[in-house]
Backbone as ProteinMPNN parsed JSONL, in Angstrom:
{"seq_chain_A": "XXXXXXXXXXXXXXXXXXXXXXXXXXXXXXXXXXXXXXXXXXXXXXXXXXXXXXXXXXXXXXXXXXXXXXXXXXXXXXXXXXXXXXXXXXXXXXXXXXXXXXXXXXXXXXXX", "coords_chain_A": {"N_chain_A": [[136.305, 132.837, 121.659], [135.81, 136.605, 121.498], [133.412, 138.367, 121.73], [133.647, 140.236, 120.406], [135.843, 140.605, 118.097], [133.747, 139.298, 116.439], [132.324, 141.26, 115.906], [133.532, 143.817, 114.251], [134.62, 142.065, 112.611], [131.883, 141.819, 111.064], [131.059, 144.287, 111.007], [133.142, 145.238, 108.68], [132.854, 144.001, 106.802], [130.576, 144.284, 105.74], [130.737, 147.268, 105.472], [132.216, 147.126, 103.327], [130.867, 145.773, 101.695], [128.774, 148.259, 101.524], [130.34, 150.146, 100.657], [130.92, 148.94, 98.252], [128.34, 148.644, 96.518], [127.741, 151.693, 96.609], [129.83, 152.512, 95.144], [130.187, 151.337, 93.033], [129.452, 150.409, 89.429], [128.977, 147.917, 87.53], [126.187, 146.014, 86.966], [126.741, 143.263, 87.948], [128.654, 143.336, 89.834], [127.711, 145.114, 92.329], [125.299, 143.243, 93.057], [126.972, 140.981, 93.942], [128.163, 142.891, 96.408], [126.237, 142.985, 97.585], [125.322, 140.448, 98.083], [127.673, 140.248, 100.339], [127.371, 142.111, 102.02], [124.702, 140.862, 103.242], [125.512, 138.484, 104.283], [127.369, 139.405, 106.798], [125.484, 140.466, 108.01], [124.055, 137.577, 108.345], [126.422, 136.364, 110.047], [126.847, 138.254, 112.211], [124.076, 137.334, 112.904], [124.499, 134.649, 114.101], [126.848, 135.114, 115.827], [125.729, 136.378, 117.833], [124.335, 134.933, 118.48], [125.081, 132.452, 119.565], [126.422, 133.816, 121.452], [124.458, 134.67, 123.174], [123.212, 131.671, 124.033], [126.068, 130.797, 125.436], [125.685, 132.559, 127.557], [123.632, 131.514, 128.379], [124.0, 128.789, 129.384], [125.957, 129.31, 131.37], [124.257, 130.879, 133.252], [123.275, 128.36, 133.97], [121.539, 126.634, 133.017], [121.153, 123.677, 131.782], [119.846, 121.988, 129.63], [119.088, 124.041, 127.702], [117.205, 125.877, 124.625], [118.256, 128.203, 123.728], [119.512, 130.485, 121.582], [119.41, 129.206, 119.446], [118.003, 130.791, 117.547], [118.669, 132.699, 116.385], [119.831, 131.203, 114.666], [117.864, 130.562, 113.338], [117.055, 132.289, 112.152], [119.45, 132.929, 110.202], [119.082, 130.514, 108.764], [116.529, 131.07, 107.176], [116.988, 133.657, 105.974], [119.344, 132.905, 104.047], [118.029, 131.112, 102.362], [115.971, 132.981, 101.066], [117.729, 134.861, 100.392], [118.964, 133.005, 98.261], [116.976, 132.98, 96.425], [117.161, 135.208, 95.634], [118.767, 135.277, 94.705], [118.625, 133.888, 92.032], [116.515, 135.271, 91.028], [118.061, 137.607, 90.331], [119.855, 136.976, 88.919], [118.454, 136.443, 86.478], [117.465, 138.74, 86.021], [119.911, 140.257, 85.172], [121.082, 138.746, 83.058], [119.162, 138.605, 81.392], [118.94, 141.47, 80.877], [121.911, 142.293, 79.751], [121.415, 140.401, 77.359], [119.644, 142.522, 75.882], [120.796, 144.766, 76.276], [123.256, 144.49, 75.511], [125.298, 145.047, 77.84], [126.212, 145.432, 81.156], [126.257, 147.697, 82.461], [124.854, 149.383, 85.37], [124.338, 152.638, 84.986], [123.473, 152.879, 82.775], [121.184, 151.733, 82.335], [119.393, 154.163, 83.18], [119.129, 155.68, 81.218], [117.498, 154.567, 79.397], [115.112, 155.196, 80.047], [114.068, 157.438, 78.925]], "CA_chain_A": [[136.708, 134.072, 121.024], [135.464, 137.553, 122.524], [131.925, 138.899, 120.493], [134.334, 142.051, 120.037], [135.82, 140.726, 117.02], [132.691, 138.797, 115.064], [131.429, 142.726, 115.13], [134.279, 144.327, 114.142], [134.503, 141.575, 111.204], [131.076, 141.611, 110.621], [131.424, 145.549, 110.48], [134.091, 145.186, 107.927], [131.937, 143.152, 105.647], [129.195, 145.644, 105.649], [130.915, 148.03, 104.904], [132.86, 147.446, 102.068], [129.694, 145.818, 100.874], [128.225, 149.644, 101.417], [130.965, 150.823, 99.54], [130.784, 148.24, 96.421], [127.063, 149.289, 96.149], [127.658, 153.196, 96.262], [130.787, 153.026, 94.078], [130.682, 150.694, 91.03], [128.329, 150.76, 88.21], [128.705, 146.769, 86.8], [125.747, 145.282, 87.838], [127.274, 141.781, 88.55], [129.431, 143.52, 90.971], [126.619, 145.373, 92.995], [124.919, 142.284, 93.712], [128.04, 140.643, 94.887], [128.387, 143.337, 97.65], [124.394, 143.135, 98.08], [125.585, 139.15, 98.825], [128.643, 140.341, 101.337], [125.831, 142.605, 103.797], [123.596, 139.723, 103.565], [126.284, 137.408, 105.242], [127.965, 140.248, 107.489], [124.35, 140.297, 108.589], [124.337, 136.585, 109.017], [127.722, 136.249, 110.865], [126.307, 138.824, 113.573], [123.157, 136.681, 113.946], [124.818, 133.462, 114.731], [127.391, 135.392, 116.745], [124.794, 136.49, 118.799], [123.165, 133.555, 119.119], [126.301, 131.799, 119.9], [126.43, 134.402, 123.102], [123.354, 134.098, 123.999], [123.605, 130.228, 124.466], [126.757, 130.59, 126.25], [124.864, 133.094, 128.802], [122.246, 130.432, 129.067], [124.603, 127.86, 129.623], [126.674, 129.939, 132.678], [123.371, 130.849, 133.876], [122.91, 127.059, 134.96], [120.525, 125.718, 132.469], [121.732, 123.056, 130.842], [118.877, 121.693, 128.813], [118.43, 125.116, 126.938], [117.636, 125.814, 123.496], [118.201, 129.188, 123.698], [120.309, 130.742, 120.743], [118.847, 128.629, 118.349], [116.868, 131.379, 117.36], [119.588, 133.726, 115.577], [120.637, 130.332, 113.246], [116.943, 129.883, 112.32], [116.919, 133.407, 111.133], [119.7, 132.576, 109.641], [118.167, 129.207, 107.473], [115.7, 131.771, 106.317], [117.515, 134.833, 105.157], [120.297, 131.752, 102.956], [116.767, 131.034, 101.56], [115.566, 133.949, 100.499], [118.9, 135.144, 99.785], [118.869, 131.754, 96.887], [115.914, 132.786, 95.742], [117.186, 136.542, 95.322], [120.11, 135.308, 93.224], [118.028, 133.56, 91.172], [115.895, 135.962, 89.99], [118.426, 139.002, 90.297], [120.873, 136.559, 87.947], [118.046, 136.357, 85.289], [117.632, 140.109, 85.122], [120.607, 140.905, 84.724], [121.372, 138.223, 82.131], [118.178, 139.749, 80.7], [119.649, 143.068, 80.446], [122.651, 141.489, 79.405], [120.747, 140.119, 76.064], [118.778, 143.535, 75.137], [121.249, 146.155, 75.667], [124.969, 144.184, 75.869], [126.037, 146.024, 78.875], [125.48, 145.021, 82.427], [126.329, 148.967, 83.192], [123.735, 150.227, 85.712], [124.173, 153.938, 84.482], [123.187, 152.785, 81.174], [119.68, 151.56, 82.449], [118.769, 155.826, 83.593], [118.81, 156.093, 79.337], [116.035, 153.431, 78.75], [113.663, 155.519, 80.894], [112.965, 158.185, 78.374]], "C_chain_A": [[135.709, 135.161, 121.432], [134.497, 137.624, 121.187], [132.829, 140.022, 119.779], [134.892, 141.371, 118.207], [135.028, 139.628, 115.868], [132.311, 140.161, 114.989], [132.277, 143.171, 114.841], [134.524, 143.405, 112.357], [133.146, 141.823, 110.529], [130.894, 143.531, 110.253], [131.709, 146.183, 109.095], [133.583, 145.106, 106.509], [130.826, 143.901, 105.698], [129.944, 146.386, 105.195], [131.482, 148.121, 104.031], [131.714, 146.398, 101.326], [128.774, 147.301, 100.636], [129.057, 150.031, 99.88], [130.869, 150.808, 98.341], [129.73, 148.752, 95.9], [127.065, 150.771, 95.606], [128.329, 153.421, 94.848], [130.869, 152.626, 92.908], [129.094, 150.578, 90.4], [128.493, 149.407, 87.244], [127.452, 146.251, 87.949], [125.802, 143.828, 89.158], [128.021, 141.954, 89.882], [128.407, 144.237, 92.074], [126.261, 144.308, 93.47], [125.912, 141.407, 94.225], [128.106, 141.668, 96.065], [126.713, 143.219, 98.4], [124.519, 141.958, 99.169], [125.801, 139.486, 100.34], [127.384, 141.156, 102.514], [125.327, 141.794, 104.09], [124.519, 138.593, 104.625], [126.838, 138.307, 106.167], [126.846, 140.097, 108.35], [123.992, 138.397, 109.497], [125.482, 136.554, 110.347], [127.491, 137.48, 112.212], [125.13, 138.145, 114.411], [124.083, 135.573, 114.751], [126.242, 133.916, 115.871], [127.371, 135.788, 117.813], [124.209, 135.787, 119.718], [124.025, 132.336, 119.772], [126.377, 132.701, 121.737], [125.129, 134.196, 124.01], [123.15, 132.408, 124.904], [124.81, 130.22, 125.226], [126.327, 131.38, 127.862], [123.841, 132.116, 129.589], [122.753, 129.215, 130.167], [125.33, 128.424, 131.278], [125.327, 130.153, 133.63], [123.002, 129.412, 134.662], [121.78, 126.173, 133.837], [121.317, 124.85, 131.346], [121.302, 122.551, 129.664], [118.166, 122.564, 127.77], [118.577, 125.179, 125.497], [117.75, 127.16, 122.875], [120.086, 129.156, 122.61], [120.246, 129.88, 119.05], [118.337, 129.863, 117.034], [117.629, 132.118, 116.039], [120.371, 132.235, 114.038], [119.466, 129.79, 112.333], [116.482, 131.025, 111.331], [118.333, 133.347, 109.828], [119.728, 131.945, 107.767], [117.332, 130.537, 106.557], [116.548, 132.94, 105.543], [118.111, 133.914, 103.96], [118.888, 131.351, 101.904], [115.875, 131.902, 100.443], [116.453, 134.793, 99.242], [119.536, 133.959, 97.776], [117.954, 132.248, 95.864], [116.312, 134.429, 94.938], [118.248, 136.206, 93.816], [119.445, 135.033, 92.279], [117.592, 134.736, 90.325], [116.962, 137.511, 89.547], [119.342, 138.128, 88.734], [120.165, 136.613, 86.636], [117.795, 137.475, 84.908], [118.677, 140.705, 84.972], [121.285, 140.195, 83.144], [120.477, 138.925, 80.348], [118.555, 141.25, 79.683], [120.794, 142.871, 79.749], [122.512, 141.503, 77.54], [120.079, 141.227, 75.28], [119.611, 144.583, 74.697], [122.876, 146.075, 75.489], [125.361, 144.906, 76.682], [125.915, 145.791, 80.284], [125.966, 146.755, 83.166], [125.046, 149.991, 84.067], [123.196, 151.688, 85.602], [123.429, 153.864, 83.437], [121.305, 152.87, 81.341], [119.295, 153.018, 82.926], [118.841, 155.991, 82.255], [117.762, 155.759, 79.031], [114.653, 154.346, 79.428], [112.874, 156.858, 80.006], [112.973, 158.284, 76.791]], "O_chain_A": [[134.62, 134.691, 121.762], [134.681, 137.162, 120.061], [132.584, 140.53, 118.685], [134.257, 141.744, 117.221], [135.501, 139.241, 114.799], [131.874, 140.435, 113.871], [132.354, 143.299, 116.063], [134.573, 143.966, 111.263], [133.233, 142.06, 109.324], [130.579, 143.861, 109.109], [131.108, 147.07, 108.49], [133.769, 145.787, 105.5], [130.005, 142.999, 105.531], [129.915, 146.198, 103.978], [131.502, 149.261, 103.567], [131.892, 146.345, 100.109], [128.122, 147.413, 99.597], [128.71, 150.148, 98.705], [130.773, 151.703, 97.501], [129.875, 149.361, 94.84], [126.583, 151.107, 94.524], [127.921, 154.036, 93.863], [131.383, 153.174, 91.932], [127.977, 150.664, 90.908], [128.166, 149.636, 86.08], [127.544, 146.116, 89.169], [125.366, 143.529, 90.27], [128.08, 141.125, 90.791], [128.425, 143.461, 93.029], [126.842, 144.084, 94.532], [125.513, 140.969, 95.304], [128.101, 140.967, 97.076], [126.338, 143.388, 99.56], [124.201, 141.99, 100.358], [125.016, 139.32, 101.274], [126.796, 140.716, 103.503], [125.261, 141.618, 105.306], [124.034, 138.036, 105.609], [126.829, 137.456, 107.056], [127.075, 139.616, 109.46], [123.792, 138.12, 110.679], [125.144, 136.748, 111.514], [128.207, 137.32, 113.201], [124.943, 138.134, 115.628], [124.32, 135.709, 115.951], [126.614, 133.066, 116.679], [128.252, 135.789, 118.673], [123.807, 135.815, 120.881], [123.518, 131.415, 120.412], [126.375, 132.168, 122.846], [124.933, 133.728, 125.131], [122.994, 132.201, 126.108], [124.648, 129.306, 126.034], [126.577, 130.924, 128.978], [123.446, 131.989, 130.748], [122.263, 128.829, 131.229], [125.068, 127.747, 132.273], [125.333, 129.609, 134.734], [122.517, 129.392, 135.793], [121.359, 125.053, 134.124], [121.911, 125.252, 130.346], [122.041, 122.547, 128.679], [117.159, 122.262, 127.129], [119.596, 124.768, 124.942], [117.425, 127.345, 121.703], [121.114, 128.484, 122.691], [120.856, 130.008, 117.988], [118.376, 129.66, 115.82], [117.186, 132.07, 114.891], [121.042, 132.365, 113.014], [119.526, 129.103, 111.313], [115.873, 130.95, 110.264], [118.119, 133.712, 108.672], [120.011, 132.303, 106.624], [117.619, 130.817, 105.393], [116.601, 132.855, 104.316], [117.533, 134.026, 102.879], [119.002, 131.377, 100.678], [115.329, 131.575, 99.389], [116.242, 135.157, 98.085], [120.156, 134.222, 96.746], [118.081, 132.015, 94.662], [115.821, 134.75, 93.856], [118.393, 136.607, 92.661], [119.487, 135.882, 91.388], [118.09, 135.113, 89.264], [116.657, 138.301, 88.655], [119.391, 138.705, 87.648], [120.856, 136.788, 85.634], [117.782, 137.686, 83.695], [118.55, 141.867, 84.587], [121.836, 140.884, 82.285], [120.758, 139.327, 79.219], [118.475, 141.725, 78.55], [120.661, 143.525, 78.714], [123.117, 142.188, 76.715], [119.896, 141.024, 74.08], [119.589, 145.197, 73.63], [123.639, 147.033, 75.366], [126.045, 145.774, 76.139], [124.846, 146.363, 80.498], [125.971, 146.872, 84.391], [124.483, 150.985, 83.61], [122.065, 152.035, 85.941], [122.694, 154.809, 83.15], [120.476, 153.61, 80.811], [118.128, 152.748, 83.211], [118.277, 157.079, 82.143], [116.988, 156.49, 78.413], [113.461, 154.094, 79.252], [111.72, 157.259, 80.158], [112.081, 158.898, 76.206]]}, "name": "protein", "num_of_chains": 1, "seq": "XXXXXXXXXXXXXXXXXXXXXXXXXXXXXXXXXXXXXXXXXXXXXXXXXXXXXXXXXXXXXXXXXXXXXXXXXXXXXXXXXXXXXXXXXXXXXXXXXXXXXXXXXXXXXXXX"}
């Protein structure tokens, strides 16, 4: 399948993760589009890294471990990305418990 459309999907998914971010005001939903970039982002590395290895491969080397590279960035972001939910899920549960509302407008009140 041509690179043309993993960027064109991976595009897609960015940007209506942009959008979710700009436009809605539930927190729970924000970090769901926060997710969707984070994998849009994925799905370009390994589509990358997927070309790359097939360049390597036409090039003549057969023994290469080239393209690896974009699935170990990958491993790490899914990692980080675990660790984000985590803690993003307990402040919002947090918030959740203090002010009943997961409305991120609401939190610009608490500040004065």
């Amino acid at each position: 399948m041509p690179i043309n459309y993993y960027i064109f999907l991976s595009l897609a998914l960015f940007s209506i993760g942009i959008v979710g971010v700009l436009t809605r005001r539930n927190a729970i939903i924000i970090f769901m589009c926060i997710e969707l970039m984070l994998n849009a982002v994925n799905l370009m590395l390994v589509a990358f890294s997927k070309m790359h290895y097939n360049a390597a491969l036409l090039a003549g080397d057969t023994a290469t471990i080239a393209g690896t590279d974009g699935q170990l960035f990958v491993f790490f972001i899914m990692v980080v990305a675990a660790a984000e939910v985590s803690v993003g899920l307990a402040i919002i549960v947090m918030m959740y418990r203090n002010i009943h509302s997961v409305d991120v407008n609401f939190l610009n009140r608490l500040k004065h």
